[in-house]
Structures are given as C-alpha cells and as structure tokens.
Rosetta silent file (secondary structure, phi, psi, omega in degrees, C-alpha in Angstrom):
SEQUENCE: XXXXXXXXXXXXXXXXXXXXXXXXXXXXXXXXXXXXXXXXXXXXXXXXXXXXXXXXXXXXXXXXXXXXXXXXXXXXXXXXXXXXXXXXXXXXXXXXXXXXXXXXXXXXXXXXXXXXXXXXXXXXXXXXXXXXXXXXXXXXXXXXXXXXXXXXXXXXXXXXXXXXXXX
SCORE:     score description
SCORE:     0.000 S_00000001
   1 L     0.000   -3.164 -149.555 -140.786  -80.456 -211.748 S_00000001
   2 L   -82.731  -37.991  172.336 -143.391  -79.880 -214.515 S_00000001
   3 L   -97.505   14.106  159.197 -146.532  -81.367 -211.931 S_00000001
   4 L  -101.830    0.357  161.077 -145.638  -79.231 -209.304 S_00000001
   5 L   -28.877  -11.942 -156.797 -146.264  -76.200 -211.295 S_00000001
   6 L  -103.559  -23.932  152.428 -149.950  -76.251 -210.202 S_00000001
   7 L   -68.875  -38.745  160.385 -148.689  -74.774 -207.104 S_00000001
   8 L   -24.801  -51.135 -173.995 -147.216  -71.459 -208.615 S_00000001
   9 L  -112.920   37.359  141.227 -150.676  -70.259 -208.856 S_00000001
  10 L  -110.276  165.229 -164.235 -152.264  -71.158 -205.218 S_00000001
  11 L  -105.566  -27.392 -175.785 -151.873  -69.055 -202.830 S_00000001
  12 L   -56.159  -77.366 -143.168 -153.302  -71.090 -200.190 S_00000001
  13 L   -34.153  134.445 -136.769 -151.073  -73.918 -200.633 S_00000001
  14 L  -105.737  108.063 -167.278 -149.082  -74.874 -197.373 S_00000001
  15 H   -54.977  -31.401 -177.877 -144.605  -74.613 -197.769 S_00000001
  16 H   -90.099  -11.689  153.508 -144.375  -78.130 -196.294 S_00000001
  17 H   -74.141   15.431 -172.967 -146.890  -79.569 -198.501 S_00000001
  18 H  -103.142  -20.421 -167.618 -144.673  -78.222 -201.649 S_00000001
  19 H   -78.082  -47.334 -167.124 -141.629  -79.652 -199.597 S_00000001
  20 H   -55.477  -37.083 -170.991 -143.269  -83.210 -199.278 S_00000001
  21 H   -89.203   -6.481  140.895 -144.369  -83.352 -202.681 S_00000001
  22 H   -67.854  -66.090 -166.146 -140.446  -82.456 -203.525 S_00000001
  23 H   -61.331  -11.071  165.196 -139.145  -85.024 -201.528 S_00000001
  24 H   -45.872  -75.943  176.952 -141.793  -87.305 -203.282 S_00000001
  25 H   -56.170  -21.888 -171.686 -140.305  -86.376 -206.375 S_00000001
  26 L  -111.392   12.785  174.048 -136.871  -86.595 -205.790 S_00000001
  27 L    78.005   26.350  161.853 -137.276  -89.969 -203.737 S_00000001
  28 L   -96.171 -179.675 -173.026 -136.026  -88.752 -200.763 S_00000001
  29 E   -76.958  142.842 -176.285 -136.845  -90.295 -197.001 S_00000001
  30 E  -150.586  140.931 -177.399 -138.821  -87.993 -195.441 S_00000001
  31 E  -134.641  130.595  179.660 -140.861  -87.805 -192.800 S_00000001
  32 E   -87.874  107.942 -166.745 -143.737  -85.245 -191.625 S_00000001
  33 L   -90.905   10.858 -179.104 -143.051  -84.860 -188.102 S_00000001
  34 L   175.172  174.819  179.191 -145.890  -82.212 -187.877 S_00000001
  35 L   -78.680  -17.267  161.939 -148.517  -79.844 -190.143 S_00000001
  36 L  -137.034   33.175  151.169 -145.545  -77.623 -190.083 S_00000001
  37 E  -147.243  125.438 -162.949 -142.809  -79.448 -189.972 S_00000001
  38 E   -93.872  119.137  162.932 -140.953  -81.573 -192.730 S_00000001
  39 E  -112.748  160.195  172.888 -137.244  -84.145 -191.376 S_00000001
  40 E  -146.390 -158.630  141.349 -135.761  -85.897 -194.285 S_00000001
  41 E  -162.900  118.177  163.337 -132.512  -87.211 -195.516 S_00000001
  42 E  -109.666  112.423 -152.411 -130.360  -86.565 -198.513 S_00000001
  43 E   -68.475  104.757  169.624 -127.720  -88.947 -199.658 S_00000001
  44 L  -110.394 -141.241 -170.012 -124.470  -86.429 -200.613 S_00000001
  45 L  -124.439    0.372  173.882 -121.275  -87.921 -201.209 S_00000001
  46 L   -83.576  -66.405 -157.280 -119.352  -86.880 -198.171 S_00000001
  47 L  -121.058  159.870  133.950 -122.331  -87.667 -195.750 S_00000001
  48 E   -55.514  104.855  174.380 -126.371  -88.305 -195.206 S_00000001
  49 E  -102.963  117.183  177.125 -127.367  -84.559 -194.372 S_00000001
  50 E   -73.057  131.988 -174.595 -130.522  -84.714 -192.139 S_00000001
  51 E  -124.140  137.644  171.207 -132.523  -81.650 -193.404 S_00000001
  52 E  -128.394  161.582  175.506 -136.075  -80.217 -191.622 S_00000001
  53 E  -116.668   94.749  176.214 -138.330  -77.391 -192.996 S_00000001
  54 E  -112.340  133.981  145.896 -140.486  -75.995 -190.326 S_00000001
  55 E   -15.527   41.359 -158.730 -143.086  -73.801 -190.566 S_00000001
  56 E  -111.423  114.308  155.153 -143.928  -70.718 -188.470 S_00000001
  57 L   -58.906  -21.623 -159.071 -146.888  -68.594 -189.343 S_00000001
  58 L   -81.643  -50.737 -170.155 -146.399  -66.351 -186.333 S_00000001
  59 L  -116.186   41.389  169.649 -143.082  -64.297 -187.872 S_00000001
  60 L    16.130   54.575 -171.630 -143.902  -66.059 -191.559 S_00000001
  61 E  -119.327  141.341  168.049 -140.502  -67.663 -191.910 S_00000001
  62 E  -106.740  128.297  176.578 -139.932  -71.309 -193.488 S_00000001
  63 L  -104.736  162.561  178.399 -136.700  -72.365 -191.481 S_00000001
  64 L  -170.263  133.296 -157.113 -134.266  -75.177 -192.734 S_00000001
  65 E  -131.795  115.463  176.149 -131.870  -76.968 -190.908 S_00000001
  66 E  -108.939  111.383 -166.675 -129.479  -78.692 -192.393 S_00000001
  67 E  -139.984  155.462  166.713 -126.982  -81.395 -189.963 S_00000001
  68 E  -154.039  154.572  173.923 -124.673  -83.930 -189.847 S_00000001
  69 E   -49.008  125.693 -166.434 -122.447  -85.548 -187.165 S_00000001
  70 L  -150.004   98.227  169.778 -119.629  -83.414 -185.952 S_00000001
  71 L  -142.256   84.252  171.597 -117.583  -84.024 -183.026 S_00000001
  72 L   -75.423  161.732 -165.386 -114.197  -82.541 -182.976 S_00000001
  73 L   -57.966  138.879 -155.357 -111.286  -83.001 -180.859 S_00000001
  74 L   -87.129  -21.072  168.239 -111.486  -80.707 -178.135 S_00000001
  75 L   -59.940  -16.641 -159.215 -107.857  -79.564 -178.818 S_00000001
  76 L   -92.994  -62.379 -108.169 -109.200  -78.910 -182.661 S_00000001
  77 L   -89.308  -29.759  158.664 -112.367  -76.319 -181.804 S_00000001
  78 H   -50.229  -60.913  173.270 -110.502  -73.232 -181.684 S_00000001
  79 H   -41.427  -51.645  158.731 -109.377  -74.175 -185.113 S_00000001
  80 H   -37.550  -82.419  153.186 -112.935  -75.172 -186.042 S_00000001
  81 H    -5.222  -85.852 -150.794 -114.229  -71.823 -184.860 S_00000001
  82 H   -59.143  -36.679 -174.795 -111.872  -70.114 -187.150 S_00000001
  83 H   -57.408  -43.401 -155.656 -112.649  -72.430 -189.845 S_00000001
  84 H   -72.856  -30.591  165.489 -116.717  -71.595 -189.811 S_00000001
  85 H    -6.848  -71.315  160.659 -115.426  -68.220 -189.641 S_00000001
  86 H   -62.339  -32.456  176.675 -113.972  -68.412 -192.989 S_00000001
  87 H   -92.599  -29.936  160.750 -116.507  -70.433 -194.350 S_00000001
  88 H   -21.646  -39.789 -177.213 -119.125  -68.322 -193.115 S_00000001
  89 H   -44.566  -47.485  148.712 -117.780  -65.699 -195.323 S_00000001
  90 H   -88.632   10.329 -165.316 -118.337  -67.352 -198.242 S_00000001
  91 L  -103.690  136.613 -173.086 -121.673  -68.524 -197.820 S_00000001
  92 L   -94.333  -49.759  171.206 -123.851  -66.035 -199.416 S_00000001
  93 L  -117.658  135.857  155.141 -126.979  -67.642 -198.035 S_00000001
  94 L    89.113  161.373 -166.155 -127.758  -69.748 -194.779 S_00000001
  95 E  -138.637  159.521  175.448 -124.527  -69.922 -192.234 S_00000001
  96 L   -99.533  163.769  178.144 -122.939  -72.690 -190.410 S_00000001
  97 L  -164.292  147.527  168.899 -122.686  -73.152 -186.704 S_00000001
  98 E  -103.536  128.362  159.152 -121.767  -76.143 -184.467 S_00000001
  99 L   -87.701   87.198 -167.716 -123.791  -77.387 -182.301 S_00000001
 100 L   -59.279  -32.967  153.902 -122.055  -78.845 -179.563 S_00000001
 101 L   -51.705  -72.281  176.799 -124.370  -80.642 -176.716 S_00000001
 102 L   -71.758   61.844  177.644 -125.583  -82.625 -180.122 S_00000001
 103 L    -1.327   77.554  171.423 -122.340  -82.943 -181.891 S_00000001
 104 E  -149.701  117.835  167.376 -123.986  -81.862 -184.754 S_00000001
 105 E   -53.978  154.600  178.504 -122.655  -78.967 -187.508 S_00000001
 106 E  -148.100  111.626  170.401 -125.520  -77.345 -188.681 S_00000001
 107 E   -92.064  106.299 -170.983 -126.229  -75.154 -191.877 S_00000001
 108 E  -121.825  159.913  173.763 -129.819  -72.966 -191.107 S_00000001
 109 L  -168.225  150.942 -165.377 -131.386  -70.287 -193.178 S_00000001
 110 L  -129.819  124.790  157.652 -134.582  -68.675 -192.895 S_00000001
 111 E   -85.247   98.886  159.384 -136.853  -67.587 -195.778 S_00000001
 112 E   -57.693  108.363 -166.786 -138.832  -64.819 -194.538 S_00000001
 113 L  -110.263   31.038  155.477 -142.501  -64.849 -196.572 S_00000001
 114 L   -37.083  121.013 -148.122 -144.067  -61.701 -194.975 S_00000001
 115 L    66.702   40.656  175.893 -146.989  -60.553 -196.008 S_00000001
 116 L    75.208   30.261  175.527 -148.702  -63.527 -197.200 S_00000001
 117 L   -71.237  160.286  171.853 -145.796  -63.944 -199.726 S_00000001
 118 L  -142.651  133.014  163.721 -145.532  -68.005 -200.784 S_00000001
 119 L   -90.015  125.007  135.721 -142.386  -69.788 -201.887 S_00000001
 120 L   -30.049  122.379 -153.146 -142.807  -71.681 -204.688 S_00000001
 121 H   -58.188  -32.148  158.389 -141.459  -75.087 -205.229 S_00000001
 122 H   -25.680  -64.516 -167.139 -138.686  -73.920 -207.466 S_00000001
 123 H   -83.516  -10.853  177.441 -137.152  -71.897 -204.739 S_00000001
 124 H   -66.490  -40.965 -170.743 -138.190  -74.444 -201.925 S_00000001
 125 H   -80.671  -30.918  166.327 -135.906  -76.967 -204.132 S_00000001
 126 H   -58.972  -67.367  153.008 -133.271  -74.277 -204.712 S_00000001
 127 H    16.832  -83.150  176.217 -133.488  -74.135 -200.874 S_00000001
 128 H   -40.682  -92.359 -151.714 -132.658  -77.810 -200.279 S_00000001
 129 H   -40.431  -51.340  167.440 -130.140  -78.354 -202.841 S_00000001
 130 H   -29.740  -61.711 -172.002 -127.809  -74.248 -201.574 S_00000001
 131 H   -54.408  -48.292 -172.886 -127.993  -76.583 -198.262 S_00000001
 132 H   -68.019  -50.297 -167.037 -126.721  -79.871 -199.686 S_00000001
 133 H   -82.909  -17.750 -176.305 -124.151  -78.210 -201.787 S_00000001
 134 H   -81.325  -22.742  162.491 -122.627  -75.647 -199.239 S_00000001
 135 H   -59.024  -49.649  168.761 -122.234  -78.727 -196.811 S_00000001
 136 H   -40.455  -54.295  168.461 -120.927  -80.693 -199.603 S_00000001
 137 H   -28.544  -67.735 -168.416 -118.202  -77.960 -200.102 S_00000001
 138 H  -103.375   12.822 -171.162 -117.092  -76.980 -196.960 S_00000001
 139 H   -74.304  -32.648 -175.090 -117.220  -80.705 -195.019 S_00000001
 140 H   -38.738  -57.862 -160.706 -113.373  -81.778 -196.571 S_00000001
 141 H   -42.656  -66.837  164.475 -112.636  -78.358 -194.821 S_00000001
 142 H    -5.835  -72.792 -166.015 -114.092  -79.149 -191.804 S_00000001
 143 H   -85.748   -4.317  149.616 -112.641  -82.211 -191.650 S_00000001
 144 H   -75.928  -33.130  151.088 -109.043  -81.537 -192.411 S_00000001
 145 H   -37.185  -75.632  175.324 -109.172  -79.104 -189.585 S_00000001
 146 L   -70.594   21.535 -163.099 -110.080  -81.628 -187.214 S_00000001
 147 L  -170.202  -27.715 -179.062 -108.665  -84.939 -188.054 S_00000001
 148 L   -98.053 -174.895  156.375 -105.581  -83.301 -190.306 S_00000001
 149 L   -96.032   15.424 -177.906 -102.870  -81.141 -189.871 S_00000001
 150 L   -79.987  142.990  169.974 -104.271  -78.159 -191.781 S_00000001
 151 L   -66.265  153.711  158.905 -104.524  -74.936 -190.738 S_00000001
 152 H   -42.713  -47.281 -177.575 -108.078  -73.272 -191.212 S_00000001
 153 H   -50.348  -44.261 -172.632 -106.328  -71.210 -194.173 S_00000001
 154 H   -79.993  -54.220  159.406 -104.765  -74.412 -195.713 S_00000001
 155 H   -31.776  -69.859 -174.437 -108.201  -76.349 -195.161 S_00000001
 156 L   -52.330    1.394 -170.358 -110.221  -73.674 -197.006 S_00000001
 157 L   -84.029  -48.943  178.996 -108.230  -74.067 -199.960 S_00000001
 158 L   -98.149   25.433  146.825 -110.062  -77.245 -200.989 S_00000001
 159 L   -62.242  100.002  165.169 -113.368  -75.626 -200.582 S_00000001
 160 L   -75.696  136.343 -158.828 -113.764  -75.213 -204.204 S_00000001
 161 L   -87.164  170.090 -161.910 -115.601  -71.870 -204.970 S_00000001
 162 L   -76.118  155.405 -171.152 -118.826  -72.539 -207.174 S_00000001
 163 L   -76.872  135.481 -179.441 -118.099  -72.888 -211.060 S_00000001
 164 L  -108.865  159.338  129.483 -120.355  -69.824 -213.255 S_00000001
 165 L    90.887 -151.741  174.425 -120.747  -70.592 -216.955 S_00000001
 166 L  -131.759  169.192 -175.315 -119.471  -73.928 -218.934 S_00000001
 167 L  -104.929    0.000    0.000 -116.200  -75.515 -219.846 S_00000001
C-alpha cells in the first residue's frame, strides 16, 4: 500500500482512480465502465462477489455495491426477509437487500465526502474488504435458510461475529 500513499496528500485526485490503482494492486479483474464508475470481481471463498464503486459529484457520495447470485425458493423468502432482518442488525456499516427481478443479494453503502472531503485509499480498501467480509459471513446464513431446514434464528448462529484482539 506504501505507493499509493502519494494520494493522501492530493486533493484533486479522483475516488475511482484510487479504486483502480487498488484493484491494480491487489490483482483484481476490474473493469472501468465509466470516469465514475469502477465493476470488478473478488474471489471469496463462498462466492465471486461482483463489486462497483460509482461516483456521484452531485450529492458527493462514492457508492459500492456489492452482489452475488441469489435466487431463493419462493416458499423460502419470507424466511429470507427475516433472515436480512437479523443480519441487517449486525452490520454496523453498509446493509443487505435482495434484489429480486436480478436474483441478485446485494450489500450497498454509501460514503458521503461532502464538502470536498476525499477518501483515501486506506479507507477505499477498508471499503472493499467490510463488503467482502460481511458477505463472506452472512452467505452460509443465507443459504441455510433457503436450501436447509434452518430457521432464520438457527441460520444466524453460524454467522460468526468478528474476532477483536489475538489468540
């Protein structure tokens, strides 16, 4: 992370070029679908989670969309509901939501930078990775809803909450 440091002190400097020149660095596929907007994919170990970063100058928010394929059983979606419910709960930052016309779960969160504020690649990469790992977390959940016999309650159980300190 040591040559992107040269971004901390412009101000100018653009949030999706700091995202590209992450995904540079950490090798992932990425592609710049626009001057303000970054799609990618990052390899977790449940899934591929397609992630974009877009851009808006107008209300000075960098958005980030985090998805993967989701299409439960139509009998299951109550259950589902209930589930993001729960996982919502725990998510301190960015929330889940299913999209349903795209089968696709989705984890978004919006960094507001008002008043010419700039995020900095540190927190652009903390960004990314809060997305990768709260999907990582809660897909078992998910997917023991929808494909198991678990209740939401019984699902959430193998959310593990995140580990503080060292062992």
């Amino acid at each position: 992370m040591a040559h992107l440091e040269h971004y901390q002190d412009t101000a100018e400097i653009h949030p999706i070029d700091i995202v590209e020149t992450l995904a540079e660095h950490h090798d992932w596929e990425f592609d710049r679908v626009a001057d303000d907007q970054i799609a990618m994919a990052i390899e977790g170990a449940w899934r591929t989670y397609s992630i974009t970063l877009a851009w808006s100058a107008h209300d000075e928010t960098l958005r980030m969309i985090c998805t993967f394929e989701m299409t439960p059983p139509a009998e299951k979606r109550a259950e589902l509901f209930e589930t993001l419910n729960l996982v919502n709960d725990k998510c301190w930052v960015g929330s889940f939501n299913l999209w349903e016309a795209q089968n696709l779960m989705v984890y978004r969160y919006g960094l507001v930078l008002t008043g010419g504020e700039t995020a900095g690649p540190a927190q652009i990469n903390q960004l990314v990775h809060t997305a990768v790992a709260a999907c990582e977390r809660f897909y078992p959940a998910f997917q023991l809803v929808c494909w198991g016999e678990e209740t939401p309650a019984q699902a959430m159980r193998v959310a593990m909450d995140e580990a503080f300190g060292t062992a």
